[in-house]
C-alpha positions as CSV (number, residue, x, y, z in Angstrom):
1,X,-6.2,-6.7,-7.7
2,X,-7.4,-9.8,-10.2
3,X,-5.0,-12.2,-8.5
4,X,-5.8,-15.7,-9.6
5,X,-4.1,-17.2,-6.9
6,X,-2.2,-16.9,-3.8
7,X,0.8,-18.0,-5.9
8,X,0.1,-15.2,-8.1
9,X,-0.9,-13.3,-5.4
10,X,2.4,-13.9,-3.8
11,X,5.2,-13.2,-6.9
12,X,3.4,-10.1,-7.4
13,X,4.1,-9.3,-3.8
14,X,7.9,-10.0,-4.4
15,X,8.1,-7.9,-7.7
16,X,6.1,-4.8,-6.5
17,X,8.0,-4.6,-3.2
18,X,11.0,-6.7,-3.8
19,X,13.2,-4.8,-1.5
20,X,11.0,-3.7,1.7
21,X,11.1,-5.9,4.8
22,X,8.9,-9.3,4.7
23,X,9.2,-11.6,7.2
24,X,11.8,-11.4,11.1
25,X,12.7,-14.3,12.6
26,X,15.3,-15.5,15.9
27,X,18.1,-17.2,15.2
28,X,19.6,-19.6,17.2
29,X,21.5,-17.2,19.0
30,X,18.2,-15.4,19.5
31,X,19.6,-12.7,17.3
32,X,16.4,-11.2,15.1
33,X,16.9,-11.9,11.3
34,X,15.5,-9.9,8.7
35,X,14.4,-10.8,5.0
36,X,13.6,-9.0,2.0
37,X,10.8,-10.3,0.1
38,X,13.4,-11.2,-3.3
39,X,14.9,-13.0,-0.5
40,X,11.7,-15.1,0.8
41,X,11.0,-14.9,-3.6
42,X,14.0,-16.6,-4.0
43,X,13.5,-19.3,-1.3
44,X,10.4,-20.3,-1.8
45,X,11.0,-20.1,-5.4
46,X,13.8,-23.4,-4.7
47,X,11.3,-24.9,-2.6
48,X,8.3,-25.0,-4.7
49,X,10.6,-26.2,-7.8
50,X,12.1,-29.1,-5.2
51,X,8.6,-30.2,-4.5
52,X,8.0,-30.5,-8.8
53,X,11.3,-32.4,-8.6
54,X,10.1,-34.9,-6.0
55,X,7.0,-35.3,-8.4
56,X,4.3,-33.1,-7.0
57,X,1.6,-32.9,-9.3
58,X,-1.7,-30.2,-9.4
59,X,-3.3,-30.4,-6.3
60,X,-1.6,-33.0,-4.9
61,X,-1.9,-32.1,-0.6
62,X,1.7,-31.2,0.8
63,X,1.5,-31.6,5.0
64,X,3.1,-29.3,7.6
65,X,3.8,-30.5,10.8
66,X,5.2,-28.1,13.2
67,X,4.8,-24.8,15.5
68,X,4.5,-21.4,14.0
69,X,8.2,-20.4,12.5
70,X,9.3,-19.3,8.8
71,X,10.0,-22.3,7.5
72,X,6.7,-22.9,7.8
73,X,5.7,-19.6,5.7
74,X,8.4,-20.6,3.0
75,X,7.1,-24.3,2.9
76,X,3.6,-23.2,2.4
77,X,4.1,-20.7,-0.2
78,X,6.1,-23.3,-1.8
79,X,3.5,-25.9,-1.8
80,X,0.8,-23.5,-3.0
81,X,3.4,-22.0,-5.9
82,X,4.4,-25.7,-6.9
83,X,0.6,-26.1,-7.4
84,X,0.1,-28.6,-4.2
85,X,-2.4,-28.0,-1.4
86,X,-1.2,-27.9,2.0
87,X,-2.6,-30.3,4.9
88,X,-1.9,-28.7,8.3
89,X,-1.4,-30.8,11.4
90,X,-1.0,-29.6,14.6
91,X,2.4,-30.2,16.2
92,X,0.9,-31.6,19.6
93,X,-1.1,-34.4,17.5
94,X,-0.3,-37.6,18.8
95,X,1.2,-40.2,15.8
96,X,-2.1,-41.3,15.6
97,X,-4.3,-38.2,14.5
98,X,-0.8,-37.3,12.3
99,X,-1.5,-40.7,10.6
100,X,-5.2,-40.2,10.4
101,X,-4.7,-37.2,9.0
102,X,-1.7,-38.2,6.1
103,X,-4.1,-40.8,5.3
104,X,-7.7,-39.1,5.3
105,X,-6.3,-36.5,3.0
106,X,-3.9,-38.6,1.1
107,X,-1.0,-36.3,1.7
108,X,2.3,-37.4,-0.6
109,X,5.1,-35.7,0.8
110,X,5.4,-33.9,4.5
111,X,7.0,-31.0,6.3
112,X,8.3,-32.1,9.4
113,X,10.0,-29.4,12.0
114,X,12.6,-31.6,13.3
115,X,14.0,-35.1,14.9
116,X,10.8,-35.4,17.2
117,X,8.2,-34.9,14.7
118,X,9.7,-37.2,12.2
119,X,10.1,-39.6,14.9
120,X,6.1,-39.4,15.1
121,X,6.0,-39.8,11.0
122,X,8.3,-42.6,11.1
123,X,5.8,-44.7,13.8
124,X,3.5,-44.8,11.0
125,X,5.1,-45.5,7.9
126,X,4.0,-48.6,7.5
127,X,0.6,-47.2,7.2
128,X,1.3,-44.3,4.9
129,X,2.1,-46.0,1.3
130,X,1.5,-42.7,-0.4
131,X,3.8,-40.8,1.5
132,X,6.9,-40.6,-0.4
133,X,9.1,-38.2,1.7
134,X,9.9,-36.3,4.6
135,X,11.5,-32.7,4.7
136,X,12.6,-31.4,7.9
137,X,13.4,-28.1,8.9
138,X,15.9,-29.1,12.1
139,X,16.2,-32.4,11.5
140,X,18.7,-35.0,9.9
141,X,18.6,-37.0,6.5
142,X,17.8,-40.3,6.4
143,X,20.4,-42.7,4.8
144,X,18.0,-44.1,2.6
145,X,16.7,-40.7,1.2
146,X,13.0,-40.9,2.5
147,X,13.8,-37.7,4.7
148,X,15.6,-34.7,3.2
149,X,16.6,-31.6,5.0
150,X,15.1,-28.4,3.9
151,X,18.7,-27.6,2.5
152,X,18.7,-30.9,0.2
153,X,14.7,-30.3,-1.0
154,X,15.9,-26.3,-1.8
155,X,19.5,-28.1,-3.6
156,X,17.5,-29.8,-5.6
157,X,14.9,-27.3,-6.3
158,X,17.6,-24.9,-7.7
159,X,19.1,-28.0,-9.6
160,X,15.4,-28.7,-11.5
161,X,14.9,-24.8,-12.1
162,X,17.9,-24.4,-13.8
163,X,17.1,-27.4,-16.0
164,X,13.8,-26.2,-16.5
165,X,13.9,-22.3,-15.5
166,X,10.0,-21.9,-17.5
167,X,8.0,-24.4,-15.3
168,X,7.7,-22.3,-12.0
169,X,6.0,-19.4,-13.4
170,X,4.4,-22.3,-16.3
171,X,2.9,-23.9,-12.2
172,X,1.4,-20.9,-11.3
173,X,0.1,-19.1,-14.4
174,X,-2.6,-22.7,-14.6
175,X,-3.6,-22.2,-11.5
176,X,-7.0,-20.9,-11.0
177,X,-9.2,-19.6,-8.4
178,X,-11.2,-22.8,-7.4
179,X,-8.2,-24.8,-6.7
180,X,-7.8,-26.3,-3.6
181,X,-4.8,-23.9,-1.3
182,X,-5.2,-25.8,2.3
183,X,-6.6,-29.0,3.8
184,X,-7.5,-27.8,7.7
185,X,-8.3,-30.4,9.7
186,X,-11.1,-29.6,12.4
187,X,-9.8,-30.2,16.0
188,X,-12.5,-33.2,16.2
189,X,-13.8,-32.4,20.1
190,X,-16.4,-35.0,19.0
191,X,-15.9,-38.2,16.4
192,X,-12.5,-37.7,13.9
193,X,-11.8,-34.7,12.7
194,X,-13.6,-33.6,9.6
195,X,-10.7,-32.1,6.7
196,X,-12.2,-28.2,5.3
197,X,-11.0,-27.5,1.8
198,X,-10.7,-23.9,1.3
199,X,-10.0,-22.8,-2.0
200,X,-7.6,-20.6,-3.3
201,X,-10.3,-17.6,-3.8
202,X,-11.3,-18.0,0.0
203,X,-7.5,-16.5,1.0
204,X,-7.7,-14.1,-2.0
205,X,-11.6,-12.8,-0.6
206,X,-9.8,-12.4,2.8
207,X,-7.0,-10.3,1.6
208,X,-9.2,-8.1,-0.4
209,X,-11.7,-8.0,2.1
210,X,-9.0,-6.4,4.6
211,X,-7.2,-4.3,2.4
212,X,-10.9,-2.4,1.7
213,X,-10.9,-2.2,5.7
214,X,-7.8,0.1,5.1
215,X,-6.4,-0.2,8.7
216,X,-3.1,-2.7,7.9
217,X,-0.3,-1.7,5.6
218,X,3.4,-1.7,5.1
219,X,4.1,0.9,7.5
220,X,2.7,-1.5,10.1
221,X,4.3,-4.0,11.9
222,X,2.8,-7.5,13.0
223,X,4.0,-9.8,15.9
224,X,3.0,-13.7,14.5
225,X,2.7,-16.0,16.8
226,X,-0.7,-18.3,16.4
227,X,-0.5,-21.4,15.2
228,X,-0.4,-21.4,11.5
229,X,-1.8,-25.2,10.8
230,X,-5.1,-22.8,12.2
231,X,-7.0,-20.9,10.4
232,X,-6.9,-17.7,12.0
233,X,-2.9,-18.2,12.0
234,X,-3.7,-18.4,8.2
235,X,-5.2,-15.3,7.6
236,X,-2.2,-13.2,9.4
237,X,0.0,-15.1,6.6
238,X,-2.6,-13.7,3.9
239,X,-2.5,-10.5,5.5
240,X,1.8,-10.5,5.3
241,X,1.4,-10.9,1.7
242,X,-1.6,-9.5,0.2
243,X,-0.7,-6.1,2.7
244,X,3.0,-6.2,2.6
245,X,2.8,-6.1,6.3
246,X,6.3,-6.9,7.8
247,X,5.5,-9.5,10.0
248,X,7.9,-10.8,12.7
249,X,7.5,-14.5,13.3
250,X,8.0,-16.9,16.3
251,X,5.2,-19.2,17.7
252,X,6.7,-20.3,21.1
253,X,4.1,-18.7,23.6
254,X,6.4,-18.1,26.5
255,X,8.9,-15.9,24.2
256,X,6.0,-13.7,23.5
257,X,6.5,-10.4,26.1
258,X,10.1,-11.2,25.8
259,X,9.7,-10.6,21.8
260,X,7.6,-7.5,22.1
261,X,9.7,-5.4,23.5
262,X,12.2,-6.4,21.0
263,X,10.3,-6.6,17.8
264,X,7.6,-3.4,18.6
265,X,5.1,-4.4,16.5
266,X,1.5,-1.9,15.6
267,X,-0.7,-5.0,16.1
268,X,-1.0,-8.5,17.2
269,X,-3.9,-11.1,17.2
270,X,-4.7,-13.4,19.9
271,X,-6.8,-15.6,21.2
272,X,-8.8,-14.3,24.6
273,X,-6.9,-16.2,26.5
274,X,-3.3,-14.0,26.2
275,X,-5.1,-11.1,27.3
276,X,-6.9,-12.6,30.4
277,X,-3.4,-13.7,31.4
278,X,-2.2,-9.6,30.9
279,X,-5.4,-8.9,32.8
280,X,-4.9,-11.5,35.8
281,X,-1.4,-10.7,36.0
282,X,-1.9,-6.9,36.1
283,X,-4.3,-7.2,38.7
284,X,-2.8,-9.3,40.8
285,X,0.0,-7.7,40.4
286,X,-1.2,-4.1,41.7
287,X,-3.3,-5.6,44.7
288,X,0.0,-7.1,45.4
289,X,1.5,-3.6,45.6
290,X,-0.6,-2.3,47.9
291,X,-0.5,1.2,49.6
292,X,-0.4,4.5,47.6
293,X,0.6,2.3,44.2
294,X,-2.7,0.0,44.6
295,X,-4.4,3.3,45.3
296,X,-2.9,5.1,42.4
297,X,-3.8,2.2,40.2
298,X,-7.2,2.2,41.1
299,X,-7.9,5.6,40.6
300,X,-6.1,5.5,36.8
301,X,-8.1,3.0,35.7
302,X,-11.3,5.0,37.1
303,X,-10.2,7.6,34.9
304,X,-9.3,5.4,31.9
305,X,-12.8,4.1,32.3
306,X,-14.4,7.4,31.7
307,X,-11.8,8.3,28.7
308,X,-13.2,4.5,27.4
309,X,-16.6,5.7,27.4
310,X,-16.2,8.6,25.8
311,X,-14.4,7.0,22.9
312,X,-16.9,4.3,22.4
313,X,-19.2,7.2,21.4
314,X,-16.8,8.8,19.4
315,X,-15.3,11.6,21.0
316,X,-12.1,12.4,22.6
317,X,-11.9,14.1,26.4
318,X,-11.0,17.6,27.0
319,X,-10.0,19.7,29.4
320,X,-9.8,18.3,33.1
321,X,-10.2,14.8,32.3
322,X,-7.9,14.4,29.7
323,X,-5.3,15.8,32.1
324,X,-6.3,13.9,34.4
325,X,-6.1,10.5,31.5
326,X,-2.6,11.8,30.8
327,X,-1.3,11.6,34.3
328,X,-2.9,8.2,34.8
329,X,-0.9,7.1,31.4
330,X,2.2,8.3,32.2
331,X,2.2,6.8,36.3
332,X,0.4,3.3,34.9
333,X,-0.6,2.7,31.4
334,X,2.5,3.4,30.2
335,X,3.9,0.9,31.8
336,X,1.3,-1.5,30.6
337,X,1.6,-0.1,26.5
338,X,5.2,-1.0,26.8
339,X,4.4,-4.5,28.0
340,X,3.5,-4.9,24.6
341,X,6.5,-3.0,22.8
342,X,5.2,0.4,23.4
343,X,4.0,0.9,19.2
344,X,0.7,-0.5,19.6
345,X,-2.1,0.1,17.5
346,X,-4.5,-2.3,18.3
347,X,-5.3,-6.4,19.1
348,X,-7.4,-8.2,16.9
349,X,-9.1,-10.9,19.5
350,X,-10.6,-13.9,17.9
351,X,-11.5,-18.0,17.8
352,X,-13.1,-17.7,21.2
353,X,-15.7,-14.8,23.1
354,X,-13.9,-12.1,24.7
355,X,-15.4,-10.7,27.9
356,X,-16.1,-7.3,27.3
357,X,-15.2,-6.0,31.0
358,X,-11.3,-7.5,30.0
359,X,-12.2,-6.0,26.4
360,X,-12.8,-2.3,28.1
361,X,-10.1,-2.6,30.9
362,X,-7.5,-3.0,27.8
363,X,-9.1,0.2,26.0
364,X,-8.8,2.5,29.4
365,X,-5.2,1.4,29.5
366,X,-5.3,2.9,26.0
367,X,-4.5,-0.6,24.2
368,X,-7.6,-1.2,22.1
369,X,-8.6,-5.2,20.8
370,X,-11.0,-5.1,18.1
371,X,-12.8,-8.5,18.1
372,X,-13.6,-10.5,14.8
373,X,-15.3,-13.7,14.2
374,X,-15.0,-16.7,11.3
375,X,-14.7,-20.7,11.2
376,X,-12.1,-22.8,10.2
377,X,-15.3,-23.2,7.4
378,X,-15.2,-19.6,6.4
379,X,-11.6,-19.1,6.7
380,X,-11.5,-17.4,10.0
381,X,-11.5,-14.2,9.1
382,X,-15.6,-13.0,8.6
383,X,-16.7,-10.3,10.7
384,X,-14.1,-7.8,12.9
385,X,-14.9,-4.6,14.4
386,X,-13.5,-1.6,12.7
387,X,-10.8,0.5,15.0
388,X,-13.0,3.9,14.2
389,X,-16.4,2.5,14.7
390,X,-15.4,-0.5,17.5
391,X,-18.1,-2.1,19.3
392,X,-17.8,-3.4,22.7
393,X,-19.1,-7.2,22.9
394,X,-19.6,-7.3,19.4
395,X,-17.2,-9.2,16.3
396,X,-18.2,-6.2,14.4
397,X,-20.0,-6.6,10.7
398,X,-19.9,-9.1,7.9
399,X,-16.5,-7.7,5.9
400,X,-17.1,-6.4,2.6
401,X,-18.8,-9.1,0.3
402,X,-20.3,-11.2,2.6
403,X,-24.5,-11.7,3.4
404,X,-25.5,-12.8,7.5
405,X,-28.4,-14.0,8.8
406,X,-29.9,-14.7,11.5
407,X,-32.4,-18.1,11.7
408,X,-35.8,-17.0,12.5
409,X,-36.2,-20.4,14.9
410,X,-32.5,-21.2,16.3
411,X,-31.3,-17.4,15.8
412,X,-28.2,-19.8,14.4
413,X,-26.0,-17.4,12.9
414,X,-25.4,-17.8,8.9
415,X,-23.4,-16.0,6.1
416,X,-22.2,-16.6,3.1
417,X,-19.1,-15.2,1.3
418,X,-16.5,-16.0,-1.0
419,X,-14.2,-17.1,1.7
420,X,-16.8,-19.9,2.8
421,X,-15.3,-23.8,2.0
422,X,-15.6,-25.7,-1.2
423,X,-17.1,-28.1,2.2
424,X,-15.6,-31.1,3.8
425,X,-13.4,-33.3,2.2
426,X,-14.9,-36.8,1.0
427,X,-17.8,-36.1,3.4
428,X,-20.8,-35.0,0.7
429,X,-23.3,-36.0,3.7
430,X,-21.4,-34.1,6.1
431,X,-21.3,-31.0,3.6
432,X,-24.5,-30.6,3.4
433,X,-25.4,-30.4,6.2
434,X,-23.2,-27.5,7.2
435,X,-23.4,-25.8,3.6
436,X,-27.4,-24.8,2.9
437,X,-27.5,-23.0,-0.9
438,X,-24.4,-21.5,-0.1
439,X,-25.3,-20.2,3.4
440,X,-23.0,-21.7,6.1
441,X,-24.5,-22.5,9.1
442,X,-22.7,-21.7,11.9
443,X,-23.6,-24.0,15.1
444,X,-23.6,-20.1,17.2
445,X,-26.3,-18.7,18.1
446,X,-26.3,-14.4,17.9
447,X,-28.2,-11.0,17.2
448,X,-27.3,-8.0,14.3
449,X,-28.1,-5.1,15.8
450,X,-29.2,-1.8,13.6
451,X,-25.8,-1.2,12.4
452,X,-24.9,-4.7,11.4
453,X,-23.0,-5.6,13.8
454,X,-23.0,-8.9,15.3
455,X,-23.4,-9.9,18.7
456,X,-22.4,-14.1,19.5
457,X,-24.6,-15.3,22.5
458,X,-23.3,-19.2,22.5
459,X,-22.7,-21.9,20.6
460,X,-26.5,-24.0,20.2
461,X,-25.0,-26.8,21.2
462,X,-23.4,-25.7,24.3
463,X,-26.8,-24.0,25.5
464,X,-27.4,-25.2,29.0
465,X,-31.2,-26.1,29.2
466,X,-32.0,-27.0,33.2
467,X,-34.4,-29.7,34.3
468,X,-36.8,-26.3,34.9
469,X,-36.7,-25.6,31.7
470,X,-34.7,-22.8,31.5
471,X,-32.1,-21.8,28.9
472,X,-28.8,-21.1,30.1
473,X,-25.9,-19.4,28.1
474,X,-22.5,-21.0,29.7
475,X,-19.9,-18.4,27.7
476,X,-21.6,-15.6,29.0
477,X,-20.8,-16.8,33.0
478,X,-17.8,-17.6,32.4
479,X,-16.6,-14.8,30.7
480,X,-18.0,-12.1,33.6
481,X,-16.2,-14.5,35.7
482,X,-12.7,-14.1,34.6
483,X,-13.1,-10.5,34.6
484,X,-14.3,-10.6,38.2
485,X,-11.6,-13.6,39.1
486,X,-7.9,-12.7,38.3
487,X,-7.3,-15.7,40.1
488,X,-9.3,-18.0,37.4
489,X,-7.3,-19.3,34.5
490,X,-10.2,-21.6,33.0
491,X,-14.0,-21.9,34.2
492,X,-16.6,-24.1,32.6
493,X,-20.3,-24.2,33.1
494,X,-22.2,-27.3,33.8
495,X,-25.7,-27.9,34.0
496,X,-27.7,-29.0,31.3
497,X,-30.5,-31.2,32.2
498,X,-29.9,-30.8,36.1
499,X,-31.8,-28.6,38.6
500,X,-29.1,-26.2,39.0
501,X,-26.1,-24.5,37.6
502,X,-22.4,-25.7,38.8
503,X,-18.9,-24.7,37.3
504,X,-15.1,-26.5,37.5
505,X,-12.9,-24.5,37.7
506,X,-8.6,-24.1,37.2
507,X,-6.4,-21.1,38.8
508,X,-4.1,-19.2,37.1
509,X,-0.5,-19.9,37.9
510,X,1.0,-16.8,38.5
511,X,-1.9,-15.3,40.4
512,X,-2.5,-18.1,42.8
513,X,1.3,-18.2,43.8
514,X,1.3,-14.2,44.4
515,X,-2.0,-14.4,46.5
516,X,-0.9,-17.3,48.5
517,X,2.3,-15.4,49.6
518,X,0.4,-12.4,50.5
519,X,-1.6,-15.3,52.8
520,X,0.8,-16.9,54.5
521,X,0.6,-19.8,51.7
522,X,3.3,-19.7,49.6
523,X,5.1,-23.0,50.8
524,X,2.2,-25.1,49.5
525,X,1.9,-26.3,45.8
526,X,-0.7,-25.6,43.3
527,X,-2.6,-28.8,44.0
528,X,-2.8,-28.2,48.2
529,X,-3.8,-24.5,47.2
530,X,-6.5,-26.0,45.6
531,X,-8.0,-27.6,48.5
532,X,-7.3,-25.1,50.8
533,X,-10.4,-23.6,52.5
534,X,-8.4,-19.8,52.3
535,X,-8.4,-20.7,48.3
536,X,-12.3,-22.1,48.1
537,X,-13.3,-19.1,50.2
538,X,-11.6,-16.3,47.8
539,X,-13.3,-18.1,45.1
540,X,-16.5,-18.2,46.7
541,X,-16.8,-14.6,47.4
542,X,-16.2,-13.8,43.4
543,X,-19.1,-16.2,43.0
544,X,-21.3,-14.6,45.6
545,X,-20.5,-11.3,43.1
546,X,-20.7,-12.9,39.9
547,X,-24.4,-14.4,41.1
548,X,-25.7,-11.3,42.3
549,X,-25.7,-10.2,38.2
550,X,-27.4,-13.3,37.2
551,X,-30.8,-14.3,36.6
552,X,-31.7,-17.0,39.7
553,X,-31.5,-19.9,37.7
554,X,-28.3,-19.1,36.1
555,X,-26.5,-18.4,39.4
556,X,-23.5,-21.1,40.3
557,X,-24.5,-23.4,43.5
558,X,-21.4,-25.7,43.5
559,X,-17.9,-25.1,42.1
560,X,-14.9,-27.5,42.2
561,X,-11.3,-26.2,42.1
562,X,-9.0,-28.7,40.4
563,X,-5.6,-29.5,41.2
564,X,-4.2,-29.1,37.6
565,X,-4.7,-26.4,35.1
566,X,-6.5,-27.2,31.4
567,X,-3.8,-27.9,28.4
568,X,-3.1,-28.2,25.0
569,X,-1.0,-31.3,25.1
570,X,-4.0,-33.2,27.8
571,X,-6.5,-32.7,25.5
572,X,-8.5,-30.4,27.1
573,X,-8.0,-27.3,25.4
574,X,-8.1,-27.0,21.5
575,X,-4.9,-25.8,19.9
576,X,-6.3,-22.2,19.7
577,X,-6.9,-22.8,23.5
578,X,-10.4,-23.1,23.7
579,X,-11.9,-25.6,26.3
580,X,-13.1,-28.6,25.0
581,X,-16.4,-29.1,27.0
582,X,-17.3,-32.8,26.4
583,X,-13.8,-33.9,27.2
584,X,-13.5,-31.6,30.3
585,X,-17.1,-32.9,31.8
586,X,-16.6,-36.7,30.5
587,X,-13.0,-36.6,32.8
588,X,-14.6,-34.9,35.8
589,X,-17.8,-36.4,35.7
590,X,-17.4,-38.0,39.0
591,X,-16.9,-34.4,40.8
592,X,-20.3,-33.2,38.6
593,X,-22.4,-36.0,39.6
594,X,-21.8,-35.4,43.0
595,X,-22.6,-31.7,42.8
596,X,-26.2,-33.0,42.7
597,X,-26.2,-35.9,45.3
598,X,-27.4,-35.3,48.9
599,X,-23.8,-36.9,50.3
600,X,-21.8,-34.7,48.7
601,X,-23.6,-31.0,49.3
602,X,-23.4,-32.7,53.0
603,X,-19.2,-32.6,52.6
């Protein structure tokens, strides 16, 4: 297309399809809104000339802090198209890491989604002197003027255009593709987080790079719900834009089966973790059922198994068996595909591995997750599986424009593409490091295999190496783990350095509570179930399986249960809800130590 930004990228958008759908949102009567994109034009359009008005120079950074909504779609398009870069901050960041980040990236005005999160900003004013104001979305105005509403910042903007109606397209006609778009600030599981400039050619790569996939376009429909201050929650904005995908937009995670059925969407990405939920619940749900419906179940998915197979090599079934595959659809997947609005097409899994046993359950239910693969450093979106040649426990290849490969020594994973950082900002050392002429290396370890396609085996770092010397890959466990466990909601491996393998584990809500009332244990809470020898020993026999797979040394000796689950908001899980392993072992390291101490094996 020649776009020399996504400014540019984004009024051509609103002129060649000014009238077709762009964005769905709830209200506050939980009524879904729809907007045209002259409408989202216009909007932004206010937005981006407010900003000018408030003094936003060229690349000047613009933060967000909030969950994934609209506004925060308008606010960024009106930071990019006002020239600004935007700094995302996750909403769950304490005032600290919100000031560390305003500061570190020298941030001049912010987005704030309402009373709560100005509240945070407010803490630490005193140690922001360059931030000049606060817009919130939900929130009130300040007497003295330091925070607008999004209403007064869009008053203004409309007062400034019409005083100067040349200077928004003036903005965006100077700005090129080696600009700075987005500040994204690394979750920072070790040390402070390190800020990753990507450019405004890394989004426009990405959006060409999909659109020569050829398998998203207006006549889809997309289901937003990540969290946009992430990278991969970026790329689904790029592909709204760049695609003209109607996307329907609302990030609060317990909304999202409620939404589905309402808003039907052709595809949805995710991280793992929403589908091992599905899985868990689905499973637990149809032992629960017992009888003739547990049997029915069992001998559907059997059948959907074959149909899987079959399709993973390119073919469709015939005769018998593809009777057989539509009874089995219409008594139980059905009921599964409409889980998920009934319309569709496929997932797109990504920021963490996906176990490929979950991956193929989800296929012979006929709901098919292509995985994909990227870092906030290239980003996000770098390799995906395409839906007519997918891959099972592969990200797919490299998309179009992109070079892998793999390090003759560390088998580190490395590419290079136009979507790859400018590098990290103010940290040269830092840079490169991570940036080698050009070639990002990764930190994951991984194999191509004749086609291309790339198959993650770890991250090098996390690579478990015993006290026998032995090299142990802790993802892999724990991902045939979960598929055997619907009772597992997180699961890490421990053992590096010690003479044998152990794991902690959390339980899934929903399945524990269903189990333990088909056990005579539903008056106890989540912590007693966690104790409770019933509990240990239906953990211990999906152990017993899970070990009989694995090589000696990897088997899992010792396993603790603990009496809370792994969140977001304890610092545990990283905002796209991947475990944090340091944190996780440094707070339990009293249960792991005494995995390997006489007195404790004795308990």
């Amino acid at each position: 297309m020649g776009y020399r930004s996504v400014a540019d990228m984004f009024i051509s958008r609103v002129q060649n399809t000014p009238n077709a759908e762009a964005f769905s949102y709830p209200d506050a009567s939980e009524q879904w809104q729809k907007t045209t994109w002259t409408q989202v034009g216009e909007r932004v359009r206010k937005i981006a000339s407010g900003l000018r008005a408030l003094g936003l120079e060229d690349e000047a950074r613009v933060a967000i802090v909030s969950g994934t909504r609209v506004e925060w779609l308008y606010a960024d398009l009106g930071i990019m198209c006002a020239g600004g870069a935007c700094t995302t901050i996750y909403p769950n960041s304490t005032p600290s890491e919100v000031q560390y980040i305003l500061e570190d990236s020298g941030s001049v005005l912010c987005f704030a989604a309402d009373d709560g999160q100005v509240a945070k900003l407010l803490s630490q004013k005193d140690q922001l002197p360059e931030l000049k104001h606060i817009i919130t979305f939900d929130g009130k105005a300040s007497g003295d003027g330091f925070v607008m509403t999004l209403a007064d910042l869009e008053a203004k903007g409309a007062e400034y255009d019409k005083a100067t109606p040349d200077q928004y397209k003036a903005v965006i006609d100077r700005i090129t593709p080696d600009r700075l778009a987005t500040l994204i600030y690394t979750s920072g599981t070790t040390g402070k987080p390190k800020g990753v400039e990507l450019l405004h050619d890394c989004w426009l790569y990405t959006g060409e790079a999909l659109e020569e996939m050829n398998i998203l376009g207006p006549s889809d429909k997309q289901y937003l719900w990540l969290p946009l201050s992430h990278s991969f929650g970026k790329v689904l904005e790029t592909i709204a834009v760049h695609l003209g995908v109607p996307t329907a937009v609302d990030g609060r995670i317990p909304k999202i089966i409620e939404n589905l059925a309402v808003v039907q969407p052709t595809f949805m990405a995710a991280a793992p973790r929403i589908f091992e939920k599905v899985y868990n619940k689905v499973i637990a749900g149809a032992k629960e059922a017992g009888g003739l419906k547990f049997k029915i179940f069992k001998w559907s998915m059997g059948i959907g198994k074959e149909v899987s197979k079959i399709k993973q090599a390119g073919k469709e079934p015939t005769g018998l068996l593809a009777m057989k595959y539509g009874l089995a659809t219409k008594l139980v997947f059905s009921k599964l595909q409409a889980r998920f609005g009934g319309r569709i097409r496929f997932f797109i899994s990504g920021s963490a591995p996906l176990n490929r046993d979950i991956a193929e359950f989800f296929h012979a239910a006929g709901l098919l997750i292509l995985e994909g693969y990227g870092l906030t450093e290239s980003s996000a979106a770098s390799f995906v599986n395409p839906p007519t040649a997918n891959k099972f426990g592969t990200v797919g290849p490299i998309l179009a424009g992109g070079e892998v490969r793999i390090d003759d020594e560390t088998g580190e994973i490395q590419f290079k593409s136009r979507g790859v950082m400018r590098g990290y900002y103010n940290l040269p050392e830092v840079t490169a490091e991570t940036l080698k002429d050009g070639w990002l290396c990764t930190g994951d370890k991984g194999e191509l295999d004749a086609d291309g396609y790339l198959r993650i085996t770890d991250r090098i770092k996390n690579l478990i190496k015993t006290s026998g010397g032995k090299y142990v890959a802790p993802a892999a466990i724990e991902g045939a783990f979960k598929a055997i466990c619907p009772l597992v909601s997180q699961i890490l491996v421990h053992g590096n350095r010690r003479n044998f393998c152990s794991a902690l584990i959390t339980m899934d809500e929903e399945s524990i509570v269903a189990w333990a009332k088909d056990n005579d244990l539903g008056d106890l809470s989540y912590a007693d179930l966690s104790k409770h020898e019933k509990v240990i020993g239906e953990f211990q026999k999906a152990f017993d399986q899970l070990n009989g797979t694995l090589a000696r040394f990897e088997t899992i000796k010792k396993f603790h249960i603990l009496p809370k689950d792994w969140t977001v908001e304890d610092g545990e899980l990283t905002a796209s809800l991947k475990v944090k392993r340091k944190v996780v072992e440094q707070k339990h390291m009293d249960i792991l130590d005494g995995f390997y101490t006489d007195a404790f094996a004795q308990m």
